[in-house]
N, C-alpha and C positions, 0 to 999 in steps of 0.2 A: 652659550656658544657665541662666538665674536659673530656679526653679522645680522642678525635678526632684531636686534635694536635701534641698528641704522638706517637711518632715513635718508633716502638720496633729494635731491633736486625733482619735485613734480615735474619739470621741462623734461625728464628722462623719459619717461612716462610715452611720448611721444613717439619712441623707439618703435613703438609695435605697430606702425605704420609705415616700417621703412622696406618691407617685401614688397606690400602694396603700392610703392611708391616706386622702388625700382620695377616692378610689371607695367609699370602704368608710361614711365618713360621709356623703358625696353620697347614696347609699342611701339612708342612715338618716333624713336631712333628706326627699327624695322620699317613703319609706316614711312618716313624722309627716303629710306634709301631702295623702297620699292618704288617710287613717285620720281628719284633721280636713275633707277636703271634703266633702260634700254629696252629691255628684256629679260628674261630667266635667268638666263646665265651670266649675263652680266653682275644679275641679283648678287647669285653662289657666287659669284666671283669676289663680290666685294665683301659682303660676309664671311667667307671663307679666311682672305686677308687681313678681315678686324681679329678673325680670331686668333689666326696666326701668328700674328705680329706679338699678342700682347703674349702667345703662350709661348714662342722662343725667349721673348726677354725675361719673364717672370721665371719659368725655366730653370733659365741660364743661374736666375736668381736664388731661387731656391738651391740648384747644387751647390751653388757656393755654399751658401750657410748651413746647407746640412751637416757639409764637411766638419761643421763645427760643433754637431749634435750630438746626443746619448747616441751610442754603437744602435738601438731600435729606430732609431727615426733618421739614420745616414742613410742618403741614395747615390747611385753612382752614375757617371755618365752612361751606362747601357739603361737605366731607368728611366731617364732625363729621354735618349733619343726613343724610345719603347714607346714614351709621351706622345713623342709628336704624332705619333700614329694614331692616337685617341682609341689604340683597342692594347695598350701595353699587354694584357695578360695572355695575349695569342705570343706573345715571346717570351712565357714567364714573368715576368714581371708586374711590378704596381706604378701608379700614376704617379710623379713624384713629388706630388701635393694632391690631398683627397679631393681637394676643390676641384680637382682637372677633371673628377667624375662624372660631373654634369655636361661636359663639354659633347659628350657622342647625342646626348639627348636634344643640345640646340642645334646640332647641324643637321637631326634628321625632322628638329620643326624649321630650319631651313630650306629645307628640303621640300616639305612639305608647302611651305608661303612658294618655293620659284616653282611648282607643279600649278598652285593655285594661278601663277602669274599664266603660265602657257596656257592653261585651259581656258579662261577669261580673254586669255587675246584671242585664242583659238574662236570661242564663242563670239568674240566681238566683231572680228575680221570675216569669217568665212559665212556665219551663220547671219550674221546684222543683227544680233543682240544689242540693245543700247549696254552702254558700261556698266551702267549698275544695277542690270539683269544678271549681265556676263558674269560677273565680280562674284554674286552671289548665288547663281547658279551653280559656277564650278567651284565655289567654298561649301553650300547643302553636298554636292557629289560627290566631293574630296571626303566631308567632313565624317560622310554615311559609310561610305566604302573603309575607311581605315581606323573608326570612331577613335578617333585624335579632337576632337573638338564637339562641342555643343550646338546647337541651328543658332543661333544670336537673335536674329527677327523674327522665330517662329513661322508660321504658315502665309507671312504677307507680302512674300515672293511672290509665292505657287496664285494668293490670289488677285495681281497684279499691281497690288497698293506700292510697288517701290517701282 
């Protein structure tokens, strides 16, 4: 069979480091623009519009060149607009790229970082927690209540080492 004899480039090799490399900078990007928001909703606001932006133009992108696809992989503009909604199949329809699938799951860890933002101001403001009590206080009670995440620092909150 063609393929099992060939040997690519070892620098390829390298490839299976690139999920962990996009989570690592997805971070860092979330990390910047929790640090330049305001507040919560400022947060979703500007997250919401990264998302946005790039899924009308890709989109827009994708119908075009479906139009030019096998009759199984053509989508039509009521699938394209079905997208924007991030829940197409409450109108019938499919996402018009399966990539768009992941889309409902980072606005509700969106969702999830501007709760952590309000609780942590909440905590910082009204309670006098120092910030990085706060921070980690309402990320242990986020993270417990909806088990969406792991404790990160284990028990050295709760006994006062941070």
């Amino acid at each position: 069979m063609y393929g099992y004899g060939f040997q690519f480039s070892q620098i390829l090799t390298l490839g299976r480091y690139g999920v962990q490399v996009f989570f690592v900078i997805s971070g860092l990007v979330i990390t910047m623009t929790v640090l330049r928001s305001r507040d919560a909703v400022d947060f979703g606001v500007r997250r919401i519009a990264r998302i946005y932006r790039a899924l009308i133009v890709a989109g827009l992108q994708t119908l075009a060149l479906c139009q030019f696809a096998p009759p199984d992989l053509k989508r039509g503009p009521l699938d394209y607009l079905a997208s924007l909604t991030l829940h197409p199949r409450a109108f019938g329809r499919i996402f018009i790229d399966g990539a768009y699938g992941t889309l409902p799951v980072e606005l509700k860890f969106y969702a999830f970082v501007a709760t952590l933002i309000a609780v942590a101001y909440a905590m910082y403001r009204f309670i006098k927690l120092p910030g990085k009590k706060a921070v980690m206080w309402a990320y242990r009670s986020l993270a417990h209540r909806q088990s969406v995440a792991p404790d990160p620092v284990g028990s050295r909150v709760a006994d006062g080492a941070l």
